[in-house]
C-alpha positions as CSV (number, residue, x, y, z in Angstrom):
1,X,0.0,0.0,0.0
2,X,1.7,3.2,-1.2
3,X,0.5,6.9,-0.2
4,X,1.6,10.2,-1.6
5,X,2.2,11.2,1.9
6,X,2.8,9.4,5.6
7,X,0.9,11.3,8.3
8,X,1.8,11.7,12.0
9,X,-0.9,10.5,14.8
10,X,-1.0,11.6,17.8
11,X,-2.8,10.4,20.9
12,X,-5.8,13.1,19.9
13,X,-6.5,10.6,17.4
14,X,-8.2,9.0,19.9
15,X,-8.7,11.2,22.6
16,X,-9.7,14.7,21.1
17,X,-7.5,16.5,23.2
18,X,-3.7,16.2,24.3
19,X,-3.9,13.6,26.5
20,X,-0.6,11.3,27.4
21,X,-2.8,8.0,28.0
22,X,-5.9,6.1,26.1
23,X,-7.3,2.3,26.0
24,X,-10.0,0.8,25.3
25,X,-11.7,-2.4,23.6
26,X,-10.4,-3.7,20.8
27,X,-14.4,-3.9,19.7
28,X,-15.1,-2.6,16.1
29,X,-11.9,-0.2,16.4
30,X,-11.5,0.3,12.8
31,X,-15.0,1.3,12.6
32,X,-14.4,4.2,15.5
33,X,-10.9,4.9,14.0
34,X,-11.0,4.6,10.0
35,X,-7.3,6.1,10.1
36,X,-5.7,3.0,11.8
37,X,-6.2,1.1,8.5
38,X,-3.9,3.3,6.5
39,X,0.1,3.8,6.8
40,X,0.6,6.5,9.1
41,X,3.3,7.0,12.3
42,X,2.3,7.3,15.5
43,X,4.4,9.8,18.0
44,X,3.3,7.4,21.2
45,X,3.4,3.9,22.0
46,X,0.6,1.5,21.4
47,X,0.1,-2.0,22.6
48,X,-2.3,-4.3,21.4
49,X,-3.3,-7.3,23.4
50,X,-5.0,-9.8,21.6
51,X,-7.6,-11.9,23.1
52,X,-9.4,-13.6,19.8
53,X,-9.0,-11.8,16.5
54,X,-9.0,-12.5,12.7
55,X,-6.6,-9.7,10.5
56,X,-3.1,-8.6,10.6
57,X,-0.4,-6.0,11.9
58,X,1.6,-4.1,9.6
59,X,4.9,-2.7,11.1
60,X,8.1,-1.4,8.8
61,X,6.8,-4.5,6.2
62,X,6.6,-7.0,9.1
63,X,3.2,-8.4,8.7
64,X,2.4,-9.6,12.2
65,X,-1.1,-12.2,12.1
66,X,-3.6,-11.6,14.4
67,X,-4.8,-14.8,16.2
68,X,-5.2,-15.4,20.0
69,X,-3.5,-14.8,22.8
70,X,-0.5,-12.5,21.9
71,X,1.0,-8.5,22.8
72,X,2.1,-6.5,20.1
73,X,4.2,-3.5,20.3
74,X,3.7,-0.3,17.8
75,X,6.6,1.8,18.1
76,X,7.0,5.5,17.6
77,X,7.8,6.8,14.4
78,X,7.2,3.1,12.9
79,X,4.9,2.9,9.7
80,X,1.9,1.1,10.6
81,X,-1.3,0.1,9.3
82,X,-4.6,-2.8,11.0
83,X,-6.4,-4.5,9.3
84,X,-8.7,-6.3,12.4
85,X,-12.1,-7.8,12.6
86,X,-15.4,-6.3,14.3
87,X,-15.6,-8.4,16.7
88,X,-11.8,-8.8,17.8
89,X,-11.3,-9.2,21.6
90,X,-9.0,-7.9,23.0
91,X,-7.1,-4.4,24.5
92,X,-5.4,-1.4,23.0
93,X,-3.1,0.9,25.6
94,X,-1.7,3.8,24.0
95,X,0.7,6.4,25.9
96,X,3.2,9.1,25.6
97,X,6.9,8.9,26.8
98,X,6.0,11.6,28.7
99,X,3.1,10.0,30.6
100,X,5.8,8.5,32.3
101,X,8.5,11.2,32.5
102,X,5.9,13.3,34.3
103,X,6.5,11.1,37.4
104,X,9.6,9.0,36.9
105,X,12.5,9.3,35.7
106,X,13.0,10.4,31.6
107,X,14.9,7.1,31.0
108,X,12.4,5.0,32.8
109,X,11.2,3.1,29.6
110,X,14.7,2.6,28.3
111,X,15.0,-0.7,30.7
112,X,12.3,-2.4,28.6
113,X,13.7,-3.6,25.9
114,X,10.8,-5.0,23.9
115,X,9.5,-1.1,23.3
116,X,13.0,-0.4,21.4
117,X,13.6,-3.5,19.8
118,X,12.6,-3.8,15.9
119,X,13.7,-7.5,15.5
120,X,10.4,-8.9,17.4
121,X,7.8,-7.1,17.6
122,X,5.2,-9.6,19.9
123,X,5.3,-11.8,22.9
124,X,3.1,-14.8,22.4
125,X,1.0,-15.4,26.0
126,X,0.0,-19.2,27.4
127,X,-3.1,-19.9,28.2
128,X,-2.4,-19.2,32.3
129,X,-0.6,-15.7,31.5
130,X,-3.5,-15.1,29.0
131,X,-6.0,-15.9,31.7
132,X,-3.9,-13.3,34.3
133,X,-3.2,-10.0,31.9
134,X,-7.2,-10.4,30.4
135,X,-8.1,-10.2,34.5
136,X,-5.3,-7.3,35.1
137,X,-6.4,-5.2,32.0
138,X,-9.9,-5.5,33.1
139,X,-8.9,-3.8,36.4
140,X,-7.1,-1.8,34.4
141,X,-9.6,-0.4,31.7
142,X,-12.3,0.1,35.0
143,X,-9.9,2.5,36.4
144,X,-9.8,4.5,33.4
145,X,-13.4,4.5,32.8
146,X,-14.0,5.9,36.3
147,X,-12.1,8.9,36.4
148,X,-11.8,8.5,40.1
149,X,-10.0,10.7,42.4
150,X,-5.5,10.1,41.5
151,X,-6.5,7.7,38.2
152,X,-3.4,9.0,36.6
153,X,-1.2,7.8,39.4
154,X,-3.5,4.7,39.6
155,X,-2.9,3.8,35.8
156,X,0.9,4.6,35.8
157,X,0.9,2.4,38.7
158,X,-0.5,-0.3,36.4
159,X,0.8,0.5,33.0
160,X,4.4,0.2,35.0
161,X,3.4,-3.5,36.2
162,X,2.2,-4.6,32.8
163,X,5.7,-3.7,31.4
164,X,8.0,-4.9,34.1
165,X,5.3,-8.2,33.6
166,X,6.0,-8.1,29.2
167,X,9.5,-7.7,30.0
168,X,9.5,-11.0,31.8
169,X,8.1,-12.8,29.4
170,X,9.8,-10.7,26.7
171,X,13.4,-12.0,28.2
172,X,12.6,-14.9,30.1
173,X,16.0,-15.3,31.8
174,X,14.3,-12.2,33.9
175,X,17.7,-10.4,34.6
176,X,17.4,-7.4,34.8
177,X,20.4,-4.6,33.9
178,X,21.1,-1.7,35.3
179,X,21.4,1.1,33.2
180,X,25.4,1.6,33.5
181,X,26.9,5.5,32.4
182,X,27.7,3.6,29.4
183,X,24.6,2.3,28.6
184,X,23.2,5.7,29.0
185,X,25.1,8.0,27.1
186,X,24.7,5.2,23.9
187,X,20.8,5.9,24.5
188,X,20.7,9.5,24.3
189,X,23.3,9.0,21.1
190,X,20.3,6.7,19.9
191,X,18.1,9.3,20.7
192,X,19.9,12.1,18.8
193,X,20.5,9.9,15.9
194,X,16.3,9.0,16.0
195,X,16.1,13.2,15.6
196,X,18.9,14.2,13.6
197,X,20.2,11.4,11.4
198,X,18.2,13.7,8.1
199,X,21.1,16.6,9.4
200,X,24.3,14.6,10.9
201,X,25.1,12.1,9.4
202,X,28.9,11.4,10.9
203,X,29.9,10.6,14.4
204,X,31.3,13.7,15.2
205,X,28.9,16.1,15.6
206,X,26.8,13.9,17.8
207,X,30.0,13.7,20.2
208,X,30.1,17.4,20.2
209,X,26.6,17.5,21.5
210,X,27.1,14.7,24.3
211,X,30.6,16.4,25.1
212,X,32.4,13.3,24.2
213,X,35.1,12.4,22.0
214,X,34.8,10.5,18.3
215,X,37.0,8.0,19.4
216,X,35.2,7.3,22.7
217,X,31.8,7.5,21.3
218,X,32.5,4.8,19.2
219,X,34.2,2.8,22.0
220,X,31.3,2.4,23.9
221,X,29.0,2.2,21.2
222,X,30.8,-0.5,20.3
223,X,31.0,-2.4,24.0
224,X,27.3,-1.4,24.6
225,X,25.7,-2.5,21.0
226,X,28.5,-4.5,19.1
227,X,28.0,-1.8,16.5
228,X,30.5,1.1,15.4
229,X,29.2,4.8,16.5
230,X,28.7,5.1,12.3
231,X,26.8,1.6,11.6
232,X,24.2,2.7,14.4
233,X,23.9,6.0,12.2
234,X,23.8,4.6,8.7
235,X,21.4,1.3,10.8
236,X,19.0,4.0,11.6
237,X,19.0,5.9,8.1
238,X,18.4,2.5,6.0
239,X,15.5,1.8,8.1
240,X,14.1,5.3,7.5
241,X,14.9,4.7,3.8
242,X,13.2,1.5,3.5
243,X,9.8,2.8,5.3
244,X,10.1,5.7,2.4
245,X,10.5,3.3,0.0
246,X,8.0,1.0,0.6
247,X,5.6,2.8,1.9
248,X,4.9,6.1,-0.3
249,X,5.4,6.7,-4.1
250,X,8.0,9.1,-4.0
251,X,10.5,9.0,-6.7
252,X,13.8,7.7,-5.1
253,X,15.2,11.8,-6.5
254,X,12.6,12.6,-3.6
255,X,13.5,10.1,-1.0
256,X,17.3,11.0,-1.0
257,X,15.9,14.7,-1.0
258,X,14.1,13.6,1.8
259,X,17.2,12.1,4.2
260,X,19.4,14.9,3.0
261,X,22.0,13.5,0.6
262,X,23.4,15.7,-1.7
263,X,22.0,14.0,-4.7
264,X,19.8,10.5,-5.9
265,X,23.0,8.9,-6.8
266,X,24.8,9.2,-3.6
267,X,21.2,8.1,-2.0
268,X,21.4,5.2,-4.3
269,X,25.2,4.2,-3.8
270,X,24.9,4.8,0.1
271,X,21.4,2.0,0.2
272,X,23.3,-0.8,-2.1
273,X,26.2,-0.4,0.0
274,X,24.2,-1.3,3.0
275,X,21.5,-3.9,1.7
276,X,22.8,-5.0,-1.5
277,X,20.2,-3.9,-3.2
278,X,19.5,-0.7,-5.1
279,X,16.1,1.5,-4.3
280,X,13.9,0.6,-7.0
281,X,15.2,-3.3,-6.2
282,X,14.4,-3.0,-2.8
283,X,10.8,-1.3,-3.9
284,X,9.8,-4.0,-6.2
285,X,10.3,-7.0,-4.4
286,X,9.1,-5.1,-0.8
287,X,6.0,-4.9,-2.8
288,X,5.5,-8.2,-4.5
């Protein structure tokens, strides 16, 4: 499915107004929310927690089916699109990063891994955790349908034990890491990269801005993530490519326009250096 452009949702899709959290049923939700079924990003995290449902999930060209008994994770700035059934059963919990900076810490959701990792993008649940997270998420949903006295502290309270609970089963060996000064200064250079990478494309201005050097940027980068301080650059501009590619029809002139290199043939020199395959390859057989 190619658009002429990808639009940005925010929260208000949902909620009308600026709000940081939202669930609900996952009951006719195409029918309420028409937009879902088309490629668009979303500037918040969604999970969807499937009960019973006929369909499927479309993340970055992952096609994820819908089933029974499974959590997925949407991502922001992924390219997404649902295609569900009426009667799906089921939860969707949609919130801000900052419905959690607001009371914790900013780096709080950095120690769950399965909101930042792209290479699986569901937990499949037994029948006994199934049984526990559909009786948690109906506490859960009642609190937000009562608007009682402290709900927002109540539902960070329990949007908190959900994820430390999907970590578990996310990483079952259940250790846990703690976020070394390392570890940290490689997220916020994820970070910048996630807002920048269109600008700075080399190492070294990133460094400048976390007040590091090159060299030891790319040391840690490399103890922390196996990856070079450049790989997790050029990682995170392919990715970006690809969604453009796939998802919209703009000319690949447009596309390296887009990601700021100086001209298509650079664009297109830079891609089959990193997949092996040229733009208009990588188009035709994403779309077979």
């Amino acid at each position: 499915m190619q658009i002429s452009e990808i639009p940005e949702r925010g929260l208000s899709l949902f909620t009308g107004d600026e709000s940081h959290f939202w669930m609900d049923n996952m009951a006719n939700l195409l029918q309420r929310f028409p937009l879902l079924e088309y490629p668009h990003r979303q500037n918040f995290f969604m999970l969807l927690f499937i009960d019973d449902a006929e369909g499927e999930i479309s993340i970055d060209n992952q096609k994820i089916r819908l089933d029974s008994a499974k959590v997925i994770a949407i991502k922001p700035r992924c390219i997404s699109f649902i295609d569900i059934n009426r009667k799906a059963k089921g939860k969707i919990i949609c919130f801000t990063e900052d419905f959690f900076s607001l009371r914790y810490n900013n780096n709080i959701l950095d120690q769950f891994s399965f909101l930042h990792d792209t290479s699986k993008l569901f937990v499949r649940l037994s029948e006994e955790e199934a049984n526990k997270w559909e009786y948690l998420l109906e506490i859960f949903f009642k609190e937000f349908s009562l608007h009682r006295k402290e709900s927002v502290k109540v539902l960070r309270s329990y949007l908190n034990i959900l994820l430390f609970d999907l970590e578990r089963l996310y990483d079952p060996s259940g250790f846990v890491v703690n976020n070394s000064p390392k570890q940290q200064k490689v997220k916020e250079f994820e970070k910048l990269i996630d807002k920048d990478f269109k600008l700075k494309k080399m190492p070294a201005a990133y460094a400048d801005l976390l007040h590091v050097t090159p060299n030891y940027l790319n040391k840690i980068c490399k103890e922390v993530t196996n990856y070079t301080a450049g790989d997790l650059i050029r990682k995170r501009i392919v990715i970006e490519a690809q969604r453009l590619i796939h998802f919209t029809n703009y000319s690949i002139n447009e596309i390296a326009d887009q990601l700021g290199f100086e001209n298509a043939s650079y664009f297109v020199t830079f891609f089959k250096r990193q997949t092996s395959k040229t733009p208009e390859q990588f188009r035709r057989l994403s779309n077979q």
